[in-house]
mmCIF file of the N, C-alpha and C atoms, coordinates in Angstrom:
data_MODEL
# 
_entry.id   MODEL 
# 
loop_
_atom_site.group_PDB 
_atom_site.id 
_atom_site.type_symbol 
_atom_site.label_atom_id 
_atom_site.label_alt_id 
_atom_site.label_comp_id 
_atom_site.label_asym_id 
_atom_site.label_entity_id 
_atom_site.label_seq_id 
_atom_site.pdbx_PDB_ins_code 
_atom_site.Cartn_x 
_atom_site.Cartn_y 
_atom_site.Cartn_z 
_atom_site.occupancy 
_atom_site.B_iso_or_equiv 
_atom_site.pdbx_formal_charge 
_atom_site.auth_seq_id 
_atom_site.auth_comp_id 
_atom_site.auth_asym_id 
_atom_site.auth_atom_id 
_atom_site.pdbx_PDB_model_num 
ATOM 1   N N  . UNK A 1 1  ? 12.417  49.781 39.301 1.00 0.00 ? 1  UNK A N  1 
ATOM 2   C CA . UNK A 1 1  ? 11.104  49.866 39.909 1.00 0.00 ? 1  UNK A CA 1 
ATOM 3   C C  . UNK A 1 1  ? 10.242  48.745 39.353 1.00 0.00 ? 1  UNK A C  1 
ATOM 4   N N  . UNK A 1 2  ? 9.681   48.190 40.056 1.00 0.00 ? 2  UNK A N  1 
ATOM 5   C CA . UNK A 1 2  ? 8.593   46.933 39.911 1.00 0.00 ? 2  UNK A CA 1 
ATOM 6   C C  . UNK A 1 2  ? 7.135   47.186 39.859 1.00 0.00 ? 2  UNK A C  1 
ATOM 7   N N  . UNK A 1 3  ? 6.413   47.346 39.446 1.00 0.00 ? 3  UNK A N  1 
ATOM 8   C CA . UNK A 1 3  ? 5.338   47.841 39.641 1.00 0.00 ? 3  UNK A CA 1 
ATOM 9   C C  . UNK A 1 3  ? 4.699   46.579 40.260 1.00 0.00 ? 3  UNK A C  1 
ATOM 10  N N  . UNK A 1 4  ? 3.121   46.816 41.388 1.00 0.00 ? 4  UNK A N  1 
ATOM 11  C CA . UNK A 1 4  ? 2.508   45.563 41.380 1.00 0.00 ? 4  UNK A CA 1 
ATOM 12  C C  . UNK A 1 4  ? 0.937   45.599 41.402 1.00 0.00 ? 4  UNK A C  1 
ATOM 13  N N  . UNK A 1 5  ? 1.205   45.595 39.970 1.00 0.00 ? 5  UNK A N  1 
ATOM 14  C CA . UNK A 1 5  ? -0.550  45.927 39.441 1.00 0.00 ? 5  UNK A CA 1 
ATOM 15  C C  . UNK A 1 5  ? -0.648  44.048 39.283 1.00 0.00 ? 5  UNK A C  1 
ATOM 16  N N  . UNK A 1 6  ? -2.147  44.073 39.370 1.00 0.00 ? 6  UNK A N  1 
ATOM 17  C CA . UNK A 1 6  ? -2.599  42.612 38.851 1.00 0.00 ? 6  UNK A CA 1 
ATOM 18  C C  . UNK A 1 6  ? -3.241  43.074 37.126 1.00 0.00 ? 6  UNK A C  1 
ATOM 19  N N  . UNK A 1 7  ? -3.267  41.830 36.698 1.00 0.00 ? 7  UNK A N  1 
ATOM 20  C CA . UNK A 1 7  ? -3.700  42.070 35.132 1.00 0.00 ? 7  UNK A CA 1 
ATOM 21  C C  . UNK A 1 7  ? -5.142  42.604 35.317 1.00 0.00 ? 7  UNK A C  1 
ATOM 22  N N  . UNK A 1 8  ? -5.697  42.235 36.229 1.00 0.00 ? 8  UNK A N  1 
ATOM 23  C CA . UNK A 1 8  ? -7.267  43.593 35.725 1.00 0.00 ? 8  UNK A CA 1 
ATOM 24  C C  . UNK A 1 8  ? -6.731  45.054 35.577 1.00 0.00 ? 8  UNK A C  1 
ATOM 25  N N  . UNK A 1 9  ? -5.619  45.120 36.534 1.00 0.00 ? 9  UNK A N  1 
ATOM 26  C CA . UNK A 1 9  ? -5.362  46.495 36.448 1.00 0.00 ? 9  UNK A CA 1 
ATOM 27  C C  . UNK A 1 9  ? -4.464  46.846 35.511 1.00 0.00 ? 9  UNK A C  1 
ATOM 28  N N  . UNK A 1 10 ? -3.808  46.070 34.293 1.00 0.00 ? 10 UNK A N  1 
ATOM 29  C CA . UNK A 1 10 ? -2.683  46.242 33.502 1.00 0.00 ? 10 UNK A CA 1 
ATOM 30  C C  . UNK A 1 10 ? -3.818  46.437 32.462 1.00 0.00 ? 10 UNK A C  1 
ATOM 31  N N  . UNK A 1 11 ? -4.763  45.592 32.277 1.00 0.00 ? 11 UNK A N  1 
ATOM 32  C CA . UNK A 1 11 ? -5.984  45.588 30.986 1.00 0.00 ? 11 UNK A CA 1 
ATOM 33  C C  . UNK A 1 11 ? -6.297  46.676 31.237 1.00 0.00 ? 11 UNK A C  1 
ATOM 34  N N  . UNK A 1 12 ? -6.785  47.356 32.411 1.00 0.00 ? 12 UNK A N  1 
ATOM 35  C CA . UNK A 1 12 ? -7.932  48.773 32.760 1.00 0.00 ? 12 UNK A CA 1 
ATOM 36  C C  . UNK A 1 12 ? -6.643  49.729 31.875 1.00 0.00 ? 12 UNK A C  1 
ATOM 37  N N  . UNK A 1 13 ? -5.465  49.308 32.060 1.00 0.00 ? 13 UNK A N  1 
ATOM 38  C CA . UNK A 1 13 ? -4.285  50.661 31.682 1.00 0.00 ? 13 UNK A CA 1 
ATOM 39  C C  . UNK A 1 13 ? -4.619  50.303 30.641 1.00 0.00 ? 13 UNK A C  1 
ATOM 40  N N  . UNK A 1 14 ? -4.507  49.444 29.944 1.00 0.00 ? 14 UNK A N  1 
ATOM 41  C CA . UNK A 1 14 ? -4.087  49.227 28.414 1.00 0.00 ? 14 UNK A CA 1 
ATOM 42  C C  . UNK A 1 14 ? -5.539  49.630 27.827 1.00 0.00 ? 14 UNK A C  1 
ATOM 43  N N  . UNK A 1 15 ? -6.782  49.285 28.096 1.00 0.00 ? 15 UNK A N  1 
ATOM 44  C CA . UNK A 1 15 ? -7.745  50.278 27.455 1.00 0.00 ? 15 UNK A CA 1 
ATOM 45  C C  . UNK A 1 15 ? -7.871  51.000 27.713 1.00 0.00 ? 15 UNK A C  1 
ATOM 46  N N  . UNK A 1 16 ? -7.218  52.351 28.615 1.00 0.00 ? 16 UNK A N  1 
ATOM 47  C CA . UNK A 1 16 ? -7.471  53.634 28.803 1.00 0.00 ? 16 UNK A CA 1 
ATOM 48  C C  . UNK A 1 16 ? -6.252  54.428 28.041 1.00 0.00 ? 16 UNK A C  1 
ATOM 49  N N  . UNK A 1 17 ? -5.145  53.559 27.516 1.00 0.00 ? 17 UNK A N  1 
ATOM 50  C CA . UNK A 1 17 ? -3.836  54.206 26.734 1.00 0.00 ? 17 UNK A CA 1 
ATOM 51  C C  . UNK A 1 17 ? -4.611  53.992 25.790 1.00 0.00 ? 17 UNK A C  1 
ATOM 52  N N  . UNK A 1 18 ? -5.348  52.873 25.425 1.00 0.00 ? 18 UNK A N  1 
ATOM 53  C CA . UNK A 1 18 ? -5.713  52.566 23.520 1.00 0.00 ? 18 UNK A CA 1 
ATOM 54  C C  . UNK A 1 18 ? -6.733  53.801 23.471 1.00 0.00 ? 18 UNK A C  1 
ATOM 55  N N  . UNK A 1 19 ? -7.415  54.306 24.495 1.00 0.00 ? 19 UNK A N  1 
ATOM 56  C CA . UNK A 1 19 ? -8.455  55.107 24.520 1.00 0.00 ? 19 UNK A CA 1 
ATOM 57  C C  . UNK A 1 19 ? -7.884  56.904 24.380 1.00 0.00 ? 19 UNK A C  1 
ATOM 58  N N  . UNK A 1 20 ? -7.638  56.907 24.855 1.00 0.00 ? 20 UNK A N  1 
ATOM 59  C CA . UNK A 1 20 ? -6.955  57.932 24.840 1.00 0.00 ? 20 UNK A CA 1 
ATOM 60  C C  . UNK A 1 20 ? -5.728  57.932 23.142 1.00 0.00 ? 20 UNK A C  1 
ATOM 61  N N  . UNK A 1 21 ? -5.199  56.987 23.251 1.00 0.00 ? 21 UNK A N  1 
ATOM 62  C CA . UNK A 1 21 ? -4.621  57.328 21.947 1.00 0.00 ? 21 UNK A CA 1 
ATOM 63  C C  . UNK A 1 21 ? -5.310  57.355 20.269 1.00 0.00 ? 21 UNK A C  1 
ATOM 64  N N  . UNK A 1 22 ? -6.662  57.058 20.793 1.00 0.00 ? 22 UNK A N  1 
ATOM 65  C CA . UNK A 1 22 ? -8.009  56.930 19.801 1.00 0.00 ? 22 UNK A CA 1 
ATOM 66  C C  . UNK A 1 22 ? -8.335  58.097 19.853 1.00 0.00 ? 22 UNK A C  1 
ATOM 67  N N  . UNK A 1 23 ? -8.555  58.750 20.624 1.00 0.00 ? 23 UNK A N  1 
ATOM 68  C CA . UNK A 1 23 ? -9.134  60.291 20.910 1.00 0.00 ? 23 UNK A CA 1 
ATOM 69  C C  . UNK A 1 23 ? -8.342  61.579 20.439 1.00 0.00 ? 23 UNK A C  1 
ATOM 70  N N  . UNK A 1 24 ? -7.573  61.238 20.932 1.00 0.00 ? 24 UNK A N  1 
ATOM 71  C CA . UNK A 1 24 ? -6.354  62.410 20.806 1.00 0.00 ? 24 UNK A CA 1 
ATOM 72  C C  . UNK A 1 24 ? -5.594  62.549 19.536 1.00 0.00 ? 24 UNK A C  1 
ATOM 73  N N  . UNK A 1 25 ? -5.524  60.992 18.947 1.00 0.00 ? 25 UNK A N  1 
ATOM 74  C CA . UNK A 1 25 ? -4.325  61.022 17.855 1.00 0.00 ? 25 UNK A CA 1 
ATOM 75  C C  . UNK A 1 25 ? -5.447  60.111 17.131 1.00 0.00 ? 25 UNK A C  1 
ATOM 76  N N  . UNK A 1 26 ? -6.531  60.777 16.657 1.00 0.00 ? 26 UNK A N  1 
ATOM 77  C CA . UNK A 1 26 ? -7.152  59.533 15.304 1.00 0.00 ? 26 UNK A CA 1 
ATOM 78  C C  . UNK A 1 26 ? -6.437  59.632 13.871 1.00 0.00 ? 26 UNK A C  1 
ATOM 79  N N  . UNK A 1 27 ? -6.160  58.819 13.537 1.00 0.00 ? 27 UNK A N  1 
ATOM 80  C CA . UNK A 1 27 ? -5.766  58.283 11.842 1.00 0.00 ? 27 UNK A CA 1 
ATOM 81  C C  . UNK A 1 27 ? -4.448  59.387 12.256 1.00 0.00 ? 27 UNK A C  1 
ATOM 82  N N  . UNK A 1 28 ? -3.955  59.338 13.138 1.00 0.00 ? 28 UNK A N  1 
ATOM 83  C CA . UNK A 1 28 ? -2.013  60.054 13.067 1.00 0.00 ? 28 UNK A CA 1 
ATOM 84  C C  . UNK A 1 28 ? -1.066  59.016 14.175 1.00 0.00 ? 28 UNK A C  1 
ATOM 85  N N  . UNK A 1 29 ? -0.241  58.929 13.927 1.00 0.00 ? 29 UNK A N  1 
ATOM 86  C CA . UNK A 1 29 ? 0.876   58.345 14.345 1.00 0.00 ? 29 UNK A CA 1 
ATOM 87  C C  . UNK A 1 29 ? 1.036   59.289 15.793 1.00 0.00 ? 29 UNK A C  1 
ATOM 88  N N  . UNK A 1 30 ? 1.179   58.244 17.373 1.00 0.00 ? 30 UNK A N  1 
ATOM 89  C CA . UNK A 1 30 ? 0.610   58.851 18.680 1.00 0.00 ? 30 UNK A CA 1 
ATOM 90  C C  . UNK A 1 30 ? 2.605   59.057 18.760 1.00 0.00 ? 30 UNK A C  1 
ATOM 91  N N  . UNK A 1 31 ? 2.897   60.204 19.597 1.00 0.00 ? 31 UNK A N  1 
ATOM 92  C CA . UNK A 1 31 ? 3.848   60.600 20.050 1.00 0.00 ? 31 UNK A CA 1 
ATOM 93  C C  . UNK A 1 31 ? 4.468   59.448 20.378 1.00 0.00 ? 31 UNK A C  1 
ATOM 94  N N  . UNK A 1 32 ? 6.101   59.457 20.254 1.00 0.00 ? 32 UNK A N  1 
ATOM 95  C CA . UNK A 1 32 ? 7.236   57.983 20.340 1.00 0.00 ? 32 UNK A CA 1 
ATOM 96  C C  . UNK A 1 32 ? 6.863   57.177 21.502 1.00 0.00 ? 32 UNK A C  1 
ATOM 97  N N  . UNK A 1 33 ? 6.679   58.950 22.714 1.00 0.00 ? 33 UNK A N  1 
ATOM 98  C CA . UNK A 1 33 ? 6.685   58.003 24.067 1.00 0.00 ? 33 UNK A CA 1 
ATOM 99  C C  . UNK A 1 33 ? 5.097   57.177 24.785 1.00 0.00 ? 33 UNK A C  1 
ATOM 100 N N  . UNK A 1 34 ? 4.270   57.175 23.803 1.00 0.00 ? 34 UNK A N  1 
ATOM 101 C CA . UNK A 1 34 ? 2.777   57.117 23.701 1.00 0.00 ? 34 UNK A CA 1 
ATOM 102 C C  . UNK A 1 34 ? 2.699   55.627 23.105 1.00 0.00 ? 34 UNK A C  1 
ATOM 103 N N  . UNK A 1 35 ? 3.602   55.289 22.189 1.00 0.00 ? 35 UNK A N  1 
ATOM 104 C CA . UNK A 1 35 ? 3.831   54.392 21.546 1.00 0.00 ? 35 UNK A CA 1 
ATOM 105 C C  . UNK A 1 35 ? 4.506   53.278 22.164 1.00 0.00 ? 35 UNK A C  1 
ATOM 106 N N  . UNK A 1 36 ? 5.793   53.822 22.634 1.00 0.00 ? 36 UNK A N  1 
ATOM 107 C CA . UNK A 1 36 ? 6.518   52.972 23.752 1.00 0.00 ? 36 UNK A CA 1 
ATOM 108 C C  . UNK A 1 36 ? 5.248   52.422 24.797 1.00 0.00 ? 36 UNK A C  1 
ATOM 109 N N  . UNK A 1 37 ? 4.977   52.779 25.216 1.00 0.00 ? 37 UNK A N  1 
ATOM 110 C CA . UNK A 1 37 ? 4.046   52.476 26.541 1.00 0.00 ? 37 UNK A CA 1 
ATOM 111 C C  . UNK A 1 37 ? 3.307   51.582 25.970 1.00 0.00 ? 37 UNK A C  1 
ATOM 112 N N  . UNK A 1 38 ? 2.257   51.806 24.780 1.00 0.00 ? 38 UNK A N  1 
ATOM 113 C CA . UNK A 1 38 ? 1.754   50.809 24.308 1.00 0.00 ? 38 UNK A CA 1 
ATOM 114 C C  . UNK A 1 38 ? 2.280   49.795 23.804 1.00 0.00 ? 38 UNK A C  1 
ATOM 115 N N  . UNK A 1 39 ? 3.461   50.071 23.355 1.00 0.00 ? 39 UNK A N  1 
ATOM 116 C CA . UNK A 1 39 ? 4.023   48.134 23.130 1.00 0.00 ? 39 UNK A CA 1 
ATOM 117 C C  . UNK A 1 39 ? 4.710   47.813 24.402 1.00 0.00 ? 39 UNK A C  1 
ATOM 118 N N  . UNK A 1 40 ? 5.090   48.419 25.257 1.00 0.00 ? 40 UNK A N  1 
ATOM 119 C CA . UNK A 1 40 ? 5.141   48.039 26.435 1.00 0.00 ? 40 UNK A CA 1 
ATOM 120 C C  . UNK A 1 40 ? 3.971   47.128 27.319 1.00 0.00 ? 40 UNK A C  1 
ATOM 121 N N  . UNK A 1 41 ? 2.981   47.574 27.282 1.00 0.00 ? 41 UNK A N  1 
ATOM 122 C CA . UNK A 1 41 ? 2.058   47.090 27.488 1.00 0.00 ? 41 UNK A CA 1 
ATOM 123 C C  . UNK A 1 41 ? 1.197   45.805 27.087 1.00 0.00 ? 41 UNK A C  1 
ATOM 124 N N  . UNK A 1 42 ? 1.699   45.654 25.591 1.00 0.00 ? 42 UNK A N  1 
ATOM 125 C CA . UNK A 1 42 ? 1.386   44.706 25.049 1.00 0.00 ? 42 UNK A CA 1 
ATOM 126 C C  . UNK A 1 42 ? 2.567   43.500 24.908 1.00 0.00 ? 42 UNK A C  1 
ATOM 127 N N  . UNK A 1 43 ? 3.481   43.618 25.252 1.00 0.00 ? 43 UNK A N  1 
ATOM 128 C CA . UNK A 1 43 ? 4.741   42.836 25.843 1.00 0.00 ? 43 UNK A CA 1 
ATOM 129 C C  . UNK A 1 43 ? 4.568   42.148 26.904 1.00 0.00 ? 43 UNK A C  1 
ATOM 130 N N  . UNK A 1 44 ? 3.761   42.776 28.270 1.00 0.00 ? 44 UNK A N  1 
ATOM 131 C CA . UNK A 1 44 ? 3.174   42.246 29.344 1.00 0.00 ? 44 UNK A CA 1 
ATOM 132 C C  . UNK A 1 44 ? 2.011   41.418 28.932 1.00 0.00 ? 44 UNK A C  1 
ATOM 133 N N  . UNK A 1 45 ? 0.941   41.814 28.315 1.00 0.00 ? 45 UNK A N  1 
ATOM 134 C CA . UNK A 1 45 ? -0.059  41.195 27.978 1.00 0.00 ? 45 UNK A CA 1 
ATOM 135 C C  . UNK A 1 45 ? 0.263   39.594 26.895 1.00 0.00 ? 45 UNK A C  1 
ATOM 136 N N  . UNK A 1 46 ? 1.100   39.641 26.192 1.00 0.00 ? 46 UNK A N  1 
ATOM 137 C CA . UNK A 1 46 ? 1.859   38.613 25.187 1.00 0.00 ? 46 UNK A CA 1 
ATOM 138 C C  . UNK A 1 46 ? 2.593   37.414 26.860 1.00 0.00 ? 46 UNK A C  1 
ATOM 139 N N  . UNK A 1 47 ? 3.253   38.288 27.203 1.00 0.00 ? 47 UNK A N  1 
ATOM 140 C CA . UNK A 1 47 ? 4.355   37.396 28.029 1.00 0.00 ? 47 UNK A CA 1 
ATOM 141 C C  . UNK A 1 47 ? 3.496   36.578 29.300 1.00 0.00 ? 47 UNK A C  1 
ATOM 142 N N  . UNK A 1 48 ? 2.244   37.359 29.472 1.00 0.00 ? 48 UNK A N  1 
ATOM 143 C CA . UNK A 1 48 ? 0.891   36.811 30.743 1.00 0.00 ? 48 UNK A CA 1 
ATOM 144 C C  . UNK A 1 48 ? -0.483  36.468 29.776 1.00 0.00 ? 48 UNK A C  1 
ATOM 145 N N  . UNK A 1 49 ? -0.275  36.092 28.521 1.00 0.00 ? 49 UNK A N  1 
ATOM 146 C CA . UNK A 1 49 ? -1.545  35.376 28.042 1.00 0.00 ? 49 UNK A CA 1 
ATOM 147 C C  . UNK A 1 49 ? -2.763  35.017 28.727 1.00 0.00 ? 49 UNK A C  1 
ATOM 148 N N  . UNK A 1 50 ? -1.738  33.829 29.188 1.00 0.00 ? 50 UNK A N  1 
ATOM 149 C CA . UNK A 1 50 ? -2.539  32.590 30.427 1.00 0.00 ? 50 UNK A CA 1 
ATOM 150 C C  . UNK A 1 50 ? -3.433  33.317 31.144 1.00 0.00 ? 50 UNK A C  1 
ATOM 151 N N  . UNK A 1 51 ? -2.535  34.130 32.138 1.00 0.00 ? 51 UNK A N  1 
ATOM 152 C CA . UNK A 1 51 ? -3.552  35.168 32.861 1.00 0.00 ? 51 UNK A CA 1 
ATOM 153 C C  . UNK A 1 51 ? -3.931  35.972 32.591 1.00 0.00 ? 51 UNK A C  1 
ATOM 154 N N  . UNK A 1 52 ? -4.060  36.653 31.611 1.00 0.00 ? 52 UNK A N  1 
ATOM 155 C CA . UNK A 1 52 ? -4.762  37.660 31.167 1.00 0.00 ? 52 UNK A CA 1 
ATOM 156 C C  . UNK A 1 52 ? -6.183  37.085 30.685 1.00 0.00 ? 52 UNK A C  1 
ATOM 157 N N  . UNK A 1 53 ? -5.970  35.607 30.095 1.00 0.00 ? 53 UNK A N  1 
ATOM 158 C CA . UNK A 1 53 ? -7.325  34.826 29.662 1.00 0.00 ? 53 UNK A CA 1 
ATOM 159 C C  . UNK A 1 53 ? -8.339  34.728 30.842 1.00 0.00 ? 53 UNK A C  1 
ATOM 160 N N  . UNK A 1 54 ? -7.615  34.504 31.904 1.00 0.00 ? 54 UNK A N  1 
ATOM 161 C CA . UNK A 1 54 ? -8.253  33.922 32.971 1.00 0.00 ? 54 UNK A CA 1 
ATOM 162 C C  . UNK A 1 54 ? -8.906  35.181 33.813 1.00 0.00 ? 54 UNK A C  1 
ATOM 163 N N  . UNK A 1 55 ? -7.922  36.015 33.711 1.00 0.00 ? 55 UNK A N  1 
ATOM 164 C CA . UNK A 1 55 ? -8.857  37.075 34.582 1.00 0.00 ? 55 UNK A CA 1 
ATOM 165 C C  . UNK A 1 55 ? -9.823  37.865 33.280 1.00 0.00 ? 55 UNK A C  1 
ATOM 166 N N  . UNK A 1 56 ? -9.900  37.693 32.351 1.00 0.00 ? 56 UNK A N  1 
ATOM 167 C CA . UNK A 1 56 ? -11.120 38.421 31.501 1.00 0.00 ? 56 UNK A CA 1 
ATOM 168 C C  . UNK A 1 56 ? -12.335 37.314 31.677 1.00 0.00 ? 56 UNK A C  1 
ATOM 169 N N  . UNK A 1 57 ? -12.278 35.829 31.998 1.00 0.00 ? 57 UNK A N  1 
ATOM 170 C CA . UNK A 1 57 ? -13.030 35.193 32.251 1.00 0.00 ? 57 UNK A CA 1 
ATOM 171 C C  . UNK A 1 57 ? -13.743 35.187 32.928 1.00 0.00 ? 57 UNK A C  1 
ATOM 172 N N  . UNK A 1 58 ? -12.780 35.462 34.594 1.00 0.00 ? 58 UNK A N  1 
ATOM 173 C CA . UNK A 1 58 ? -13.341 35.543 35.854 1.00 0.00 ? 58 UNK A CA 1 
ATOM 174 C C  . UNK A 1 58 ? -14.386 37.027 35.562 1.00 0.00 ? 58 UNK A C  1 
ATOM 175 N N  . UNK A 1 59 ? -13.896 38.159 34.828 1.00 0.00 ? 59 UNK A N  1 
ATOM 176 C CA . UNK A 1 59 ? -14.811 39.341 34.763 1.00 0.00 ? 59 UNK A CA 1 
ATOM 177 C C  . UNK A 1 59 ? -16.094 38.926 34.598 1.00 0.00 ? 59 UNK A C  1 
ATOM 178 N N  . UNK A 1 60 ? -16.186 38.310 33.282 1.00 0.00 ? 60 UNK A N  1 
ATOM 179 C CA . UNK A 1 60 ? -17.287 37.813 32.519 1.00 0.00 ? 60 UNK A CA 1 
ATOM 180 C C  . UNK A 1 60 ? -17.981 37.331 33.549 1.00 0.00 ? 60 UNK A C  1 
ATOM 181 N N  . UNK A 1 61 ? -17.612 36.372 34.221 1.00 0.00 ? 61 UNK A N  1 
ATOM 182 C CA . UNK A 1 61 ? -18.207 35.886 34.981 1.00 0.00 ? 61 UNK A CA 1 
ATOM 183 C C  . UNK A 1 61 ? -18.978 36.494 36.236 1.00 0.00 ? 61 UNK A C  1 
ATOM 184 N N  . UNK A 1 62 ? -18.256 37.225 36.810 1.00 0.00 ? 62 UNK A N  1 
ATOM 185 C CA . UNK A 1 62 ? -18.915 38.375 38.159 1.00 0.00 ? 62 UNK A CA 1 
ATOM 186 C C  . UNK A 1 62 ? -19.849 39.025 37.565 1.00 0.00 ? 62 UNK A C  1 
ATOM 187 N N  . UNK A 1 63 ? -19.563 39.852 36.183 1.00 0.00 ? 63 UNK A N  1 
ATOM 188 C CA . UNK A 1 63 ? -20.307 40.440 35.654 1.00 0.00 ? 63 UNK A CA 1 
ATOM 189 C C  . UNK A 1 63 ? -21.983 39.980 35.374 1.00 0.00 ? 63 UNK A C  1 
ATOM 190 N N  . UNK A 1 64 ? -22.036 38.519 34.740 1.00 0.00 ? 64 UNK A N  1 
ATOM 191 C CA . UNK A 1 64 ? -23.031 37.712 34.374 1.00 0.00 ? 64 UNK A CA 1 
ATOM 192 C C  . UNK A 1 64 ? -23.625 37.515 35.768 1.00 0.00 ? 64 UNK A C  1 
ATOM 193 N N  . UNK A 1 65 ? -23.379 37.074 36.862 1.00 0.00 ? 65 UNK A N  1 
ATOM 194 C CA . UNK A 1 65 ? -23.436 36.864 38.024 1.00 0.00 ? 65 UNK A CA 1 
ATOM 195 C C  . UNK A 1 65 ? -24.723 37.807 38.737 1.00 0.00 ? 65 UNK A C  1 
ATOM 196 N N  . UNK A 1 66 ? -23.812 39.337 38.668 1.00 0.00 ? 66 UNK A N  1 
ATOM 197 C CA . UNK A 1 66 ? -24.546 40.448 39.057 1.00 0.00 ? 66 UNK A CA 1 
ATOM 198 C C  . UNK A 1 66 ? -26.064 40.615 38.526 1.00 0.00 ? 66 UNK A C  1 
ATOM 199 N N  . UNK A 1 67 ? -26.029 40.241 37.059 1.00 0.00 ? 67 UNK A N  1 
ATOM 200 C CA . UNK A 1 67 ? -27.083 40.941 36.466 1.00 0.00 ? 67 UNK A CA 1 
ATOM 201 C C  . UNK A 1 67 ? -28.141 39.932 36.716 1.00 0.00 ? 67 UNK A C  1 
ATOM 202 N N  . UNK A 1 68 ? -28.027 38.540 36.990 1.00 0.00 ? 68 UNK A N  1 
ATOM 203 C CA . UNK A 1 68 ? -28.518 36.773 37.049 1.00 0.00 ? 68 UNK A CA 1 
ATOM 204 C C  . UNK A 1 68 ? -29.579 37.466 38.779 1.00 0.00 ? 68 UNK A C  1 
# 
């Protein structure tokens, strides 16, 4: 299975796993398969740098935009 998220939507996952694993599991070690996912996640984010830079940029940017 392929998934076809774009990196805004791989970042939105990856701070809602870090979030959730902040909440649920503070100062304890998060369940194996909780863990997997998160270095999973951060495997994608390592291997798409480039774009991951670029689309937190472009955010910044819409964002600044809106409020201008």
């Amino acid at each position: 299975m392929k998934p076809d998220l774009s990196m805004a939507e791989i970042l939105a996952l990856v701070e809602i796993v870090d979030e959730h694993v902040d909440r649920n599991f503070p100062g304890v070690d998060p369940p194996r398969l909780l863990r997997e996912v998160q270095q999973k996640l951060d495997a994608i984010i390592i291997r798409h740098r480039k774009e991951v830079d670029t689309t937190l940029k472009s955010g910044k940017k819409t964002k600044s935009a809106r409020k201008g």
